[in-house]
C-alpha positions in Angstrom: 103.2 114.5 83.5 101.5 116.3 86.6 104.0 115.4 89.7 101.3 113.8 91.3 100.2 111.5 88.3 104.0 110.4 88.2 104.5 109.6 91.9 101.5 107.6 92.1 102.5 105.6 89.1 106.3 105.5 90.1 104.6 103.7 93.9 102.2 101.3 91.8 105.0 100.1 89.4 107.3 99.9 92.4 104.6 97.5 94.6 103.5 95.6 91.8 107.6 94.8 90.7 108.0 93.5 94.7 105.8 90.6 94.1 106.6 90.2 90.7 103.1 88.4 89.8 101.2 88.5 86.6 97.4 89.0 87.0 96.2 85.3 85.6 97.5 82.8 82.7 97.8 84.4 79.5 97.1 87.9 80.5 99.4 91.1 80.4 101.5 92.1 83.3 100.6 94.2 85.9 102.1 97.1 85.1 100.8 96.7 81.3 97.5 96.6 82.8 97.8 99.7 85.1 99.2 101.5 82.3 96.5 101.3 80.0 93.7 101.7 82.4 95.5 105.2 83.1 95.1 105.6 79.3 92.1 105.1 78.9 91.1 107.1 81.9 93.2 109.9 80.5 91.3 109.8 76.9 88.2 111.3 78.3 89.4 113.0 81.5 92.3 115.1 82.8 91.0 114.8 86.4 94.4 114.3 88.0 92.9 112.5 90.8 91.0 109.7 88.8 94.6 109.3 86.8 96.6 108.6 89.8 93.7 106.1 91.0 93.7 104.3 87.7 97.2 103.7 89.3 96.7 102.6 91.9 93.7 101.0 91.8 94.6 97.5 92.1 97.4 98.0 94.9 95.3 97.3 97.9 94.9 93.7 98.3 97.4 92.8 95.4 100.4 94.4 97.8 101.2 94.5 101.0 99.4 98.3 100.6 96.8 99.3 102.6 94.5 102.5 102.4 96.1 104.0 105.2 99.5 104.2 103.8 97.6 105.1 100.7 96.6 108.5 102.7 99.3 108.9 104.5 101.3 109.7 100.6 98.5 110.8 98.8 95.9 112.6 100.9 92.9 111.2 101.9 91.0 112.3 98.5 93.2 109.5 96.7 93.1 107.2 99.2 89.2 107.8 99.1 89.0 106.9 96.0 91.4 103.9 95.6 88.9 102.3 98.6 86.1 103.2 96.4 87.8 100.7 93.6 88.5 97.9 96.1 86.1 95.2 96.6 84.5 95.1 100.2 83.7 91.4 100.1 85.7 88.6 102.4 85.9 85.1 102.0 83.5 84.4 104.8 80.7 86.4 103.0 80.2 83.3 101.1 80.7 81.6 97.5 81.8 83.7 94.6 78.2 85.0 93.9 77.5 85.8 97.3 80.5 88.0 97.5 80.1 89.2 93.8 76.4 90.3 94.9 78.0 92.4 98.2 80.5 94.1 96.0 77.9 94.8 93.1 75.7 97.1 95.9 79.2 98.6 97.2 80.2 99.5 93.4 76.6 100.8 92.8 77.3 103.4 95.2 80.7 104.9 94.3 81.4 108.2 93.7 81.0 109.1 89.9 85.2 109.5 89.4 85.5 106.1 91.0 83.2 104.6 88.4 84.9 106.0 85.5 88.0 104.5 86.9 86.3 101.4 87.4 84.6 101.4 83.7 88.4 101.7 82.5 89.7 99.1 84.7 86.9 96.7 82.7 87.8 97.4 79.8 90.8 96.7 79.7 90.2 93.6 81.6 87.9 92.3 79.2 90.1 92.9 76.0 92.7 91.3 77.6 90.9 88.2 78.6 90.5 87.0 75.0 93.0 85.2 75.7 92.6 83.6 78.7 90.9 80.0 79.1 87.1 80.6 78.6 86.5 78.4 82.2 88.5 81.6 83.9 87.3 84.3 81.7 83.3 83.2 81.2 82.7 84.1 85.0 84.1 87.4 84.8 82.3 88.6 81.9 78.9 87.3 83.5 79.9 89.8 86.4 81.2 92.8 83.9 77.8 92.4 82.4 76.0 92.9 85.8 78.1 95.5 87.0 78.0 97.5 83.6 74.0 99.3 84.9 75.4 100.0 87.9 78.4 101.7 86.5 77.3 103.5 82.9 76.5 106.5 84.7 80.5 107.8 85.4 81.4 108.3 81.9 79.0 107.4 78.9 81.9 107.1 76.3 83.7 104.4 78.4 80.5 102.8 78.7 79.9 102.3 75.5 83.3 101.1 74.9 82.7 98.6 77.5 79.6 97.6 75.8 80.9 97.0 72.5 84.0 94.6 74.2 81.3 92.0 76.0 79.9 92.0 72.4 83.3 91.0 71.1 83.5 88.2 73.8 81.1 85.4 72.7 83.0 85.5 68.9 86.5 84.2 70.5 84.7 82.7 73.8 81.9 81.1 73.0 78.7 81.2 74.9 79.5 83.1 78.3 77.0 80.4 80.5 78.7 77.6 79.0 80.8 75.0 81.1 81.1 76.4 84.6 84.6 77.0 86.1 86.5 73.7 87.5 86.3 73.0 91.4 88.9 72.4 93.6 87.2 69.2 95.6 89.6 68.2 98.6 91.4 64.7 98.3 93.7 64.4 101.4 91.3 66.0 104.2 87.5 65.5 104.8 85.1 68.5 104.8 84.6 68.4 108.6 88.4 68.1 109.7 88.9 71.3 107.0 86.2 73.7 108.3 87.6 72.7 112.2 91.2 73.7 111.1 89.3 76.7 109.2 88.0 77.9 112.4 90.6 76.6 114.8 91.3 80.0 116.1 88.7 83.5 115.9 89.5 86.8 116.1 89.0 87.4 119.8 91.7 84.6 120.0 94.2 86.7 118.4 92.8 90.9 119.1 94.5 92.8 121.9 92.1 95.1 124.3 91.3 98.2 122.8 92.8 101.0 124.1 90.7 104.2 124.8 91.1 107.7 124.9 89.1 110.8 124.8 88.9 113.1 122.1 90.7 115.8 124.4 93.1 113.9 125.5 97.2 115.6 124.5 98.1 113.6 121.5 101.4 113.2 122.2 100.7 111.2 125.3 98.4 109.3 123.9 100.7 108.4 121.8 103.3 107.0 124.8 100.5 105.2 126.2 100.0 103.3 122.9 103.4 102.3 122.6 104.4 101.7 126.0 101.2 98.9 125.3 103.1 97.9 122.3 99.7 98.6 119.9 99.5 100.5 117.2 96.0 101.9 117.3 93.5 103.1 120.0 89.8 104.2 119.9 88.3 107.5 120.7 85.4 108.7 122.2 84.0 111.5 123.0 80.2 112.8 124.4 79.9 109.5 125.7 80.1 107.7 122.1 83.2 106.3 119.9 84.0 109.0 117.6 86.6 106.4 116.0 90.3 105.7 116.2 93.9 106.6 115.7 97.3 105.9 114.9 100.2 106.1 117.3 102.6 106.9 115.1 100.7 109.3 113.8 100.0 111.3 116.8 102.3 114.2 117.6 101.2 117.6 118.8 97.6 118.8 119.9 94.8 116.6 121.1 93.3 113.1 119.9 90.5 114.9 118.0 93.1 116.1 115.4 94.0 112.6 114.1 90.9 110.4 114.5 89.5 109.0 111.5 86.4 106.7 111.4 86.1 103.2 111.4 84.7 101.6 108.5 81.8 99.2 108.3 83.9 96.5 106.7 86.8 97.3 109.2 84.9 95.7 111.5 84.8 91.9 112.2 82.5 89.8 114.8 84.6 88.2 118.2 83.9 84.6 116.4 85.1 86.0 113.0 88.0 83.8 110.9 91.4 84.0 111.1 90.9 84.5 106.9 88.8 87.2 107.2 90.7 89.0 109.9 93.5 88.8 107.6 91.6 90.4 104.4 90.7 93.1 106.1 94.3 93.8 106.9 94.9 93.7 103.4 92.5 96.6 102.7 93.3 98.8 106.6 96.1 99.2 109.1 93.6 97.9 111.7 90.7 95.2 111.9 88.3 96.4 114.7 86.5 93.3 116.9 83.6 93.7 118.0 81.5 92.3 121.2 77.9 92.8 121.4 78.2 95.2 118.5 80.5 96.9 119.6 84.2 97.2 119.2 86.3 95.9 122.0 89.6 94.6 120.4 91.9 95.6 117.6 94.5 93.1 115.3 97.3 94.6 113.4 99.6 93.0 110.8 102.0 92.7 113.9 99.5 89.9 115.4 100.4 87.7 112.2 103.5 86.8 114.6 101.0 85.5 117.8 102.4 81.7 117.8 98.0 80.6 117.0 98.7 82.4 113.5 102.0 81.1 113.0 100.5 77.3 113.2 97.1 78.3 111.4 99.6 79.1 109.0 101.8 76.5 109.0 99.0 74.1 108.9 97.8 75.8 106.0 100.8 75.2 104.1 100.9 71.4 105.4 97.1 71.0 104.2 98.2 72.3 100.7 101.1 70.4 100.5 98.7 67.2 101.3 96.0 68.1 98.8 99.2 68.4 96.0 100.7 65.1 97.4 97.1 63.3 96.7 96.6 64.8 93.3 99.9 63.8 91.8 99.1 60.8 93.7 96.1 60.1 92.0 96.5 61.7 88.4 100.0 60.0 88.3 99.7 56.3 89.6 102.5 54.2 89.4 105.2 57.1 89.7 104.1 58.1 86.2 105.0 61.0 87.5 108.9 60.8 87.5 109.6 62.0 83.8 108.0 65.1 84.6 110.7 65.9 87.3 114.6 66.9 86.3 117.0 64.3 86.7 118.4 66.0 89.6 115.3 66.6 91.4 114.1 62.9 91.3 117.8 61.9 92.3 117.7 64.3 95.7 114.3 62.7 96.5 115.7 59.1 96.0 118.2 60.1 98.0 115.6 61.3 100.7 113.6 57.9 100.4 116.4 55.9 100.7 117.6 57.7 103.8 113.4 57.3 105.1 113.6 53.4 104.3 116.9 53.2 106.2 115.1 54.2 109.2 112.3 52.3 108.7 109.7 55.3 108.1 106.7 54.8 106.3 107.1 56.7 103.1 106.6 56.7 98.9 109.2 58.0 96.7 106.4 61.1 95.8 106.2 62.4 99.3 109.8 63.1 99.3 109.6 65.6 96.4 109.5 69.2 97.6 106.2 71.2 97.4 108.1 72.8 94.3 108.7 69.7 92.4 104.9 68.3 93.5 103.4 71.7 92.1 105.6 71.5 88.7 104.1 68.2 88.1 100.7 69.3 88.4 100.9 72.6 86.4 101.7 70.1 83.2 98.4 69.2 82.9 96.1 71.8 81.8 93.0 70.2 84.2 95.3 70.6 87.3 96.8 73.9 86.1 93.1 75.1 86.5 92.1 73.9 89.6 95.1 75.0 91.5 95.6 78.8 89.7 99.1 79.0 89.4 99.4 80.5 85.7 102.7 79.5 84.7 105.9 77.4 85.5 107.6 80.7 85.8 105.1 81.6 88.6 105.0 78.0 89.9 108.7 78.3 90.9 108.4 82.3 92.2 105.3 81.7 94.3 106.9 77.9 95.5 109.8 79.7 96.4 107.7 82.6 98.0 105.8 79.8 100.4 108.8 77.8 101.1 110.3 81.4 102.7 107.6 82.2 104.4 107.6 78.2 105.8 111.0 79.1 107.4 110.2 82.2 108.7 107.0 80.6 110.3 109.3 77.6 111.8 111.9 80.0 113.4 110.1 82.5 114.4 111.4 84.9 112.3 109.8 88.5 111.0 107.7 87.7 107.9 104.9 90.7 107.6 107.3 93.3 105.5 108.0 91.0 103.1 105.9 87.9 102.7 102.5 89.6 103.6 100.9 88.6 99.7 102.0 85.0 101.0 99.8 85.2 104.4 96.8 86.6 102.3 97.1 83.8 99.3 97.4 81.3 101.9 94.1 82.3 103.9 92.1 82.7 100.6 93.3 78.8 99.7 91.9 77.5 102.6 88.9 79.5 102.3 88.5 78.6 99.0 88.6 74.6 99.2 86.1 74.9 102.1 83.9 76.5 99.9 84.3 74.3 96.6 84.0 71.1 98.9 
């Protein structure tokens, strides 16, 4: 196997093991899937650039990977590519179809290697969602069918095969328009108090001033400047225009014009922008540029996750979920029917807890002193509730519990939680996002 083939698949496997999440209920792991995308982009090409970004093509926004540390190991053709793959849409572009539509006209105009990735990635997609519950997989298919025009034209063969699995669909899935996907309709918090926390905070709230330099300036104190500022990035313009930005730690000899790259459209984000969005554009870059009258002013890095008005967004996010769990169990369960779906040891801790609440004379139900993990076990026994709240299995119920109870801590003590809990931060914001939307 070429040496760069076998790095690139020695990193994906390596991200994709660190959060240790399969890709939805009844489908393959993640490294099955990478693997046999690679396969079947392999079977018709030996382009050893389209094979390491069948690799890697679902690492950005699935890990804490973004395109710049893409680059920085695999050169900016692979890094061009695996953008190429990603989808360019954010939560605040809208429902599902809205953002399907803006990632429809970004596919449309990919490079020819990056749609013969993509035509791999589908297929494989689309075998494997067989099966998966028709409510999850009916949606997707619609889109595959959509996006299949666009597409056709980076390899014919793949095509075809892609063709011939949609045409396999309806015989184990039924009719592909049937029954639309359940929605997630808030119980514990009304609509207005939800979009209010949503947009408690903007991006101006949370973006540092933008440093500037010119394109001649020496790179190497440029690069001082930016970290006696404690940034990571600055902009740079030259001829009276912004010729785009760099990295400090990526300046070293020279001048400034060696190392800027360009800012991308959908690196940029309006002053008034969400906190949600801000933070999936992190997933994709190192940097989300803000802009002021068009133009960009400010600059949020992953580092600003640890600004105290992220912390509580985030905080409060887990609180509102918690809440919305509380009310379902609540409601689905009445009567503590709930309490022979927790372990004997569970249920006895949270007696323990309400007698201790009823001792002090707080206002409490025996269900509210179950932990978020107990709360989300209870509703992942019932298919309906399984659905609505996309947790796949109890196996991932108890990872990702354990995964938002960590980064809870690390929010409440102020501790360092970027390296490690990043996918957390990004499920999080999505959640919110999505229950405004579904409301």
């Amino acid at each position: 196997m070429p040496e760069l083939i076998q790095s690139a698949k020695q990193f994906a496997l390596q991200q994709t093991e660190r959060i240790s999440q399969s890709r939805h209920p009844k489908q393959q792991t993640a490294e099955n899937h990478l693997k046999a995308v690679a396969q079947n982009v392999a079977s018709v090409t030996s382009d050893r650039n389209a094979i390491a970004a069948a690799w890697l093509h679902d690492i950005v926004g699935d890990t804490p990977v973004t395109l710049g540390m893409i680059e920085r190991r695999f050169g900016a053709d692979i890094a061009r590519l695996v953008h190429e793959l990603t989808p360019v849409s954010r939560p605040g572009d809208g429902d599902r179809a809205a953002r399907f539509a803006k990632d429809k006209r970004h596919f449309a105009a990919i490079s020819p290697t990056a749609k013969l990735v993509k035509l791999a990635d589908m297929i494989d997609t689309c075998r494997d969602l067989r099966a998966a519950d028709p409510a999850v997989a009916r949606p997707f298919l619609l889109e595959v069918t959509e996006l299949l025009p666009v597409l056709e034209d980076g390899d014919i063969r793949l095509a075809a095969r892609l063709r011939k699995e949609l045409q396999r669909a309806p015989k184990t899935l039924g009719d592909v328009e049937a029954t639309p996907p359940p929605r997630l309709e808030p119980l514990a918090i009304s609509l207005n108090a939800l979009r209010v926390f949503e947009r408690a905070f903007s991006a101006w709230d949370i973006a540092d001033p933008l440093l500037l330099f010119h394109a001649d300036a020496d790179a190497a104190e440029c690069r001082h400047e930016i970290e006696a500022a404690r940034e990571e990035v600055a902009a740079v313009w030259q001829d009276g225009a912004l010729r785009g930005y760099v990295t400090g730690s990526e300046l070293k000899e020279g001048t400034c014009a060696g190392y800027v790259r360009a800012i991308a459209p959908d690196q940029l984000l309006d002053a008034d922008g969400s906190l949600t969005d801000a933070i999936e554009i992190l997933t994709r870059y190192d940097a989300c540029f803000v802009t002021w009258d068009g133009e960009p002013r400010g600059a949020i890095t992953r580092v600003d996750a640890h600004k105290p008005a992220v912390r509580m967004w985030l905080f409060g996010i887990i609180t509102v979920i918690e809440m919305e769990f509380t009310e379902r169990v609540r409601q689905q369960w009445p009567a503590g029917g709930w309490s022979t779906l927790v372990s004997a040891g569970r249920l006895e801790k949270a007696r323990q807890l309400f007698a201790e609440c009823t001792r002090r004379h707080e206002k409490c139900e025996l269900l509210d002193c179950l932990q978020l993990g107990d709360k989300i076990q209870i509703l992942i026994s019932d298919p309906a509730s399984l659905a609505l709240i996309d947790i796949p299995t109890a196996n991932a119920a108890k990872r990702i519990t354990a995964q938002i109870e960590s980064l809870r801590n690390k929010l409440a003590h102020s501790q360092d939680f970027i390296d490690q809990d990043w996918p957390q931060v990004v499920r999080l914001a999505r959640r919110v996002e999505h229950m405004v939307q579904q409301f």
